[in-house]
N, C-alpha and C positions, 0 to 999 in steps of 0.2 A: 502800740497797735497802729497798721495803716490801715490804709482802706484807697478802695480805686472805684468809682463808677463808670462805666461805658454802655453805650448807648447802639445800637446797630438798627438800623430801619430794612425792612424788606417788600420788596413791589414783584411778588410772585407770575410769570407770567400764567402757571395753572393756579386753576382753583384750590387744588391740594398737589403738594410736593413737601419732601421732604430734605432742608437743604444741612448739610455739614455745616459746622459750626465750632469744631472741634478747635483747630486752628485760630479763630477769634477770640475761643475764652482764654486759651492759655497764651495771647497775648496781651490779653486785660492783665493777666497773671503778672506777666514780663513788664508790663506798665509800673504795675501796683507795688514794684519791690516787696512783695510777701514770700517770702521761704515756707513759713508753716501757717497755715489755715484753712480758709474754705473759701469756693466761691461758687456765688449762687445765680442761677440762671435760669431768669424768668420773662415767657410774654408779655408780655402787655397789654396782650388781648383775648377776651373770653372764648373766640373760636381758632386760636392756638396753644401748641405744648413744646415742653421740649423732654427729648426722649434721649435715654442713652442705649445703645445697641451697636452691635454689629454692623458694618459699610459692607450692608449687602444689598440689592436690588432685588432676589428676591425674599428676603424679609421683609422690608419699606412694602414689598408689592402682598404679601403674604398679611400682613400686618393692618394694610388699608383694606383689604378685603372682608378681613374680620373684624374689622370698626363700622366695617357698612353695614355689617350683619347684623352689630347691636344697634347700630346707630344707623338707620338706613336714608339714604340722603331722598325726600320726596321729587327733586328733581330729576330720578331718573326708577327705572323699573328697580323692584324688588328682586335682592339675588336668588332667595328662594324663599319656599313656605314661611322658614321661621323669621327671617328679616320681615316678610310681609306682617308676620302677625306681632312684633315687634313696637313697628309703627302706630305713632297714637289711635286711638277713636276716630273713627274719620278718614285715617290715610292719610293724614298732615298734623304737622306738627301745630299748636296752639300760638305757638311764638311767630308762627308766618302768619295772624290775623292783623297783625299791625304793617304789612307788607314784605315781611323779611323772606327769605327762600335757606336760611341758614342753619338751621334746629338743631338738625345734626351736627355740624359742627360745634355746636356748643353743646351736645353728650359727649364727642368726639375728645373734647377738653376735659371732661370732668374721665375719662378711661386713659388716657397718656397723662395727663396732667402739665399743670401752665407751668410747674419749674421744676428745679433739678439742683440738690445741693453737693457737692463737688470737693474732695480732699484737696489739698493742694500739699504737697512734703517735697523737700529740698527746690523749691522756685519751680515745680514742675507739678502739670494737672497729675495726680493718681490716678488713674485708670486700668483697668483691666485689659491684659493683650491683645483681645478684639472691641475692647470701648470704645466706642466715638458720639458724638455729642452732636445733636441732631431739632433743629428749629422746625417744627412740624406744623404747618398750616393747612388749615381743613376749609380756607372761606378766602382764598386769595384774590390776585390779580387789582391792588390796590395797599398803600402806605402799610405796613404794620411795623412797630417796636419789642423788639427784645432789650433786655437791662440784665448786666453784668455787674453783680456787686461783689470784689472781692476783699476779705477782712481776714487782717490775722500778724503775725510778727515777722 
């Protein structure tokens, strides 16, 4: 059995973007001399995910629109009626009374979710023809951690 950990830090200049990441894991993979196993790909941080999809722009854009919808960020107007009524008691989130502006993003994590476990067969990620592997920050423009752990023979 090997195993590989790597480490990738991200300083988003937006608040939310969605950066590829595709290319990094399956050099964690190239690291770790593993032919057959898994590798798993998780934030670090409660108001990020990592997501697998399509390297489309408008899906990314398609996608955060409807994360607003359930999860609607109170820093900016409500997209419509039902994102409005969406939103806590209040019109804010309970999590912003201790100062934070970030709520949403941390629903935001709990509907993409913080990792993503990953085939890996003959030294190469498995993926699907339009797969790509995707760091999704919803609370950017400051240090965050992704962890690459890959395991297997």
């Amino acid at each position: 059995m090997k195993s590989n950990t790597t480490y990738r830090t991200f300083n988003t200049e937006q608040r939310r973007e969605w950066i590829r990441i595709t290319e990094d894991v399956q050099a964690a993979v190239d690291e770790s001399g593993v032919e057959e196993g898994m590798a798993l790909v998780s934030a670090m941080h409660i108001t990020a995910g990592v997501w697998v999809n399509d390297d489309e722009p408008g899906i990314q854009e398609d996608a955060l629109e409807w994360l607003d919808k359930l999860a609607p960020p109170s820093w900016k107007p409500p997209a419509n009626g039902v994102a409005e009524e969406l939103l806590p008691d209040g019109g804010d989130y309970r999590h912003h009374r201790g100062g934070e502006d970030n709520g949403d993003a941390h629903l935001k994590n709990l509907l993409v979710h913080q990792q993503a476990i990953l085939p890996v067969t003959e030294g190469k990620l498995d993926l699907g023809p339009w797969q790509q592997v995707f760091y999704a920050e919803f609370d950017g423009r400051r240090p965050k951690r992704l962890v690459i752990k890959v395991i297997g023979d």
